[in-house]
KEDREN-189138 format. One record per atom (N, C-alpha, C): x, y, z; residue in three letters. Coordinates in pm, whole numbers, plus 50000, padded with zeros to 5 digits. Atoms other than C-alpha are relative to their C-alpha. Layout:
XYZALA ...
***
This chain:
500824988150000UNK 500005000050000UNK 500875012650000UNK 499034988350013UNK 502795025050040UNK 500875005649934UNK 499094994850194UNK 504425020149688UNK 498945005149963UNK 501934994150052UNK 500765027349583UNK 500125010950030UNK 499844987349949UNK 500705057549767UNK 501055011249946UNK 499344990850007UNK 503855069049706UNK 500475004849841UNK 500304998350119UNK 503315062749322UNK 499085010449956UNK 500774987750031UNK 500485081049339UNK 500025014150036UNK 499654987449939UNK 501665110449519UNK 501415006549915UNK 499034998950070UNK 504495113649280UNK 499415004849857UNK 500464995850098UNK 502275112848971UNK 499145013750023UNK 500164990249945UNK 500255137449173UNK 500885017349984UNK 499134985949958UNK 502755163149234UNK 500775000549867UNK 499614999450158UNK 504395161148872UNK 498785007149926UNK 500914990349996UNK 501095173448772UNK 499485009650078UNK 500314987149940UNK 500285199048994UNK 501025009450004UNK 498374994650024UNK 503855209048950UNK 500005011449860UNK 500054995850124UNK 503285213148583UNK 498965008649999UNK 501204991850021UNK 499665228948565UNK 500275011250113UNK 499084987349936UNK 501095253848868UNK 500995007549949UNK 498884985150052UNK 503945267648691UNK 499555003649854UNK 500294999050105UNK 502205266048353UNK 499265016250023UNK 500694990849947UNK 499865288848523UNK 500615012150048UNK 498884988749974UNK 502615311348642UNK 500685003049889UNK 499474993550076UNK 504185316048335UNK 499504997649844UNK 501114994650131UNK 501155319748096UNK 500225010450016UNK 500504977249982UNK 500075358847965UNK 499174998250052UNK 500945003449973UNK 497405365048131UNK 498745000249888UNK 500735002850134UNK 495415366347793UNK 499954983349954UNK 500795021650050UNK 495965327347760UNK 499794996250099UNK 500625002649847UNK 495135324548118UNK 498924997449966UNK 502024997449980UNK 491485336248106UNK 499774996149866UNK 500924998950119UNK 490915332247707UNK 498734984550073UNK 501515007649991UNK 488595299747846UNK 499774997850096UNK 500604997749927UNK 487695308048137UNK 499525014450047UNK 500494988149966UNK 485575337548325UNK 500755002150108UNK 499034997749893UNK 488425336348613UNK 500835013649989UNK 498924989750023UNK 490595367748665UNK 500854992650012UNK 498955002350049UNK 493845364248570UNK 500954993750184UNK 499105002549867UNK 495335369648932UNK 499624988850104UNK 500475018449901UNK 492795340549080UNK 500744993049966UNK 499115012550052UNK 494395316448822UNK 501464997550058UNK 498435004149996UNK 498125325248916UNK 499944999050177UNK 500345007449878UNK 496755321949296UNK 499884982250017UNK 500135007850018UNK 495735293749222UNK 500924987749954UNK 498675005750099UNK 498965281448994UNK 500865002350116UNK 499265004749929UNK 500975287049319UNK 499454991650101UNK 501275008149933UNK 498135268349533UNK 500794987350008UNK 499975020250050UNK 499015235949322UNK 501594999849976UNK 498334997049941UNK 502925243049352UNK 500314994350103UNK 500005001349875UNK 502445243649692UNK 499854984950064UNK 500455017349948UNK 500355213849735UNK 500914986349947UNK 499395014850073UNK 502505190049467UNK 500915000950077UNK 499065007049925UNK 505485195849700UNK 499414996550110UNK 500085006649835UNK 503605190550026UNK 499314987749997UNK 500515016050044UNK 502645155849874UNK 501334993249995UNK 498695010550002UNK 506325143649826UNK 500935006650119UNK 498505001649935UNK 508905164050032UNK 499684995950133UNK 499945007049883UNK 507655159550361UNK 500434985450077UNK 499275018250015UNK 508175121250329UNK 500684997749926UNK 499165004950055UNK 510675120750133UNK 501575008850095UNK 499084996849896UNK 512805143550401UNK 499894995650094UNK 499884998249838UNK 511195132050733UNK 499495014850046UNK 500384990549942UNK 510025163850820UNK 498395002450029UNK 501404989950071UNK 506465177150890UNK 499424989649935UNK 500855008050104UNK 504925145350735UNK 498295002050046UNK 501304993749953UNK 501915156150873UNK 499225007949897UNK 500584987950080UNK 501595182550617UNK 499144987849864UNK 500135002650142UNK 501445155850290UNK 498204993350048UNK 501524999350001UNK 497745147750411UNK 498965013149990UNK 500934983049969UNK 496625186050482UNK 500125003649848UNK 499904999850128UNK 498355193550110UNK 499264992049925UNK 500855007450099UNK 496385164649947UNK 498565002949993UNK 501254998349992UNK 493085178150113UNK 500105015349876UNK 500004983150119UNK 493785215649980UNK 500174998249866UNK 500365006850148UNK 494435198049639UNK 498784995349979UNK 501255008950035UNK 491235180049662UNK 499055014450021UNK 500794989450010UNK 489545213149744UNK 500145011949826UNK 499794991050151UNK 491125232049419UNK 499304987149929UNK 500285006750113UNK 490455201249220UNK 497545004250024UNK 501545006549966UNK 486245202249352UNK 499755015249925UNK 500404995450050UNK 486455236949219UNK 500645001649856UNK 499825001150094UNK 488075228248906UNK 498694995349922UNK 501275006850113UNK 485145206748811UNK 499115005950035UNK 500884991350037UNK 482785228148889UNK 500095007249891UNK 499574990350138UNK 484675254748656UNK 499364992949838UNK 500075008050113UNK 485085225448394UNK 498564998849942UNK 501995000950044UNK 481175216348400UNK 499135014249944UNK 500904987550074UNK 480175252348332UNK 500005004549872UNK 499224993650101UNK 482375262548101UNK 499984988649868UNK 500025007850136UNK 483355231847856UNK 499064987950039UNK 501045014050029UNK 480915202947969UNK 500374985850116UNK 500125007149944UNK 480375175148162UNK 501144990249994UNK 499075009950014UNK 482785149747990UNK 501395008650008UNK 498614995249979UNK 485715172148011UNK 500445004450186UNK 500235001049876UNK 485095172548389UNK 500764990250041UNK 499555016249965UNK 486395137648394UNK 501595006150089UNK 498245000949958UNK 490095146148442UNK 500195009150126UNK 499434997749880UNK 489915169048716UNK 498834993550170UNK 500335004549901UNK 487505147648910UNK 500354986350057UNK 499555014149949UNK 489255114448879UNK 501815004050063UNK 498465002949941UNK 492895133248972UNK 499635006850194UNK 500484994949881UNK 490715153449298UNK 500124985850054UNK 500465011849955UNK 489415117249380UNK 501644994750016UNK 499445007649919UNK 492685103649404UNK 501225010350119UNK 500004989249857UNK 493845134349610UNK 499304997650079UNK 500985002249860UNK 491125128149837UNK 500394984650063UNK 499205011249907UNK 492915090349829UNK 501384998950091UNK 498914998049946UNK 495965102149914UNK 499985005550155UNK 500154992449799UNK 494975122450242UNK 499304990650065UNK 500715010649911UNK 492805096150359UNK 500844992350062UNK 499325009749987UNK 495385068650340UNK 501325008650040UNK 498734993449903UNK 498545095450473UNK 499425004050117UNK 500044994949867UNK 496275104550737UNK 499444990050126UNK 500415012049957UNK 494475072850849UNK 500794987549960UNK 499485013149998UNK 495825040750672UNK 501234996050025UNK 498255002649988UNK 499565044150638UNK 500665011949975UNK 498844982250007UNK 500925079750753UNK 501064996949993UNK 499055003750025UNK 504135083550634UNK 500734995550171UNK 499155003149873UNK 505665085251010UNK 499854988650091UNK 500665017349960UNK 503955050151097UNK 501234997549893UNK 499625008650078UNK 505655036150833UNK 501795000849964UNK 498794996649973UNK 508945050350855UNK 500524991950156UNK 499725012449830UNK 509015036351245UNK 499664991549953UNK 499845019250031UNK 508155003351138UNK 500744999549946UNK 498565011450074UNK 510924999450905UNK 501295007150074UNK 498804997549911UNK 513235016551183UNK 500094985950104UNK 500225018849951UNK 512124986951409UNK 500114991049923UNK 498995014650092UNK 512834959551129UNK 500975001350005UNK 498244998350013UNK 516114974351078UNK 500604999850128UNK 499925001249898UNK 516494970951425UNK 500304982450052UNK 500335011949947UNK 515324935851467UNK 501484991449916UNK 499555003950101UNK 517344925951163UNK 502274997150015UNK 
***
C-alpha cells in the first residue's frame, strides 16, 4: 500500500507541478481566454498547486512535517472540487472527467497519509525491522 501511495503522490505532484507553473508563466490573455476567472485568481491558484504537489512528496521524502502531505492532498482535493465545477460550466460535463478522477485520488491520498499508512507510521516500522534485523 505505500508504493501505491507513494506512486500516486508522485504522479500527483508532477502534475500539479506542471499545471502550477504553467499557470505562472502563461500571459494573462491565455490564462482567462477559456475561462471567466481573473487572471490573478488563476496565478493564485497556479501557486496553490505548487504548493500542494510539493507538500505531497517532500515531507516524506525528508522526514520532516509529514503531517503536512495529508493537509496538502486535502487543499488539492479542494482546488480540484472547484476545478470541476469550473470545467462543468464552462466546457461540459465529459471534460470534467480529468479533474475529478485526479481530485478523487487526492482525496485518496489524504485519507490513506492520514488514516491508513501515515508516512511517520511507516517510517518507524521499518526503523524497528532494521532494528530487529
Amino acid at each position: 500500500m505505500n508504493r501505491l501511495l507513494w506512486i500516486i503522490q508522485t504522479v500527483l505532484a508532477l502534475l500539479f507541478l506542471f499545471a502550477g507553473g504553467a499557470k505562472l508563466v502563461m500571459s494573462a490573455a491565455d490564462l482567462t481566454a477559456q475561462t471567466p476567472l481573473p487572471a490573478a485568481f488563476l496565478r493564485f491558484i497556479g501557486v496553490m498547486e505548487i504548493l500542494g504537489g510539493l507538500g505531497l512528496v517532500l515531507p516524506g521524502m525528508l522526514r520532516i512535517r509529514t503531517g503536512l502531505t495529508p493537509l496538502a492532498a486535502a487543499g488539492l482535493v479542494i482546488i480540484m472540487i472547484g476545478a470541476v465545477v469550473v470545467t462543468v460550466q464552462t466546457m461540459g460535463l465529459v471534460m470534467a472527467i480529468l479533474p475529478f478522477v485526479t481530485g478523487s485520488l487526492a482525496a485518496f491520498v489524504a485519507y490513506s497519509r492520514w488514516r491508513a499508512t501515515p508516512v511517520h507510521a511507516v517510517h518507524a516500522t521499518a526503523a524497528r525491522q532494521g532494528m530487529r534485523s
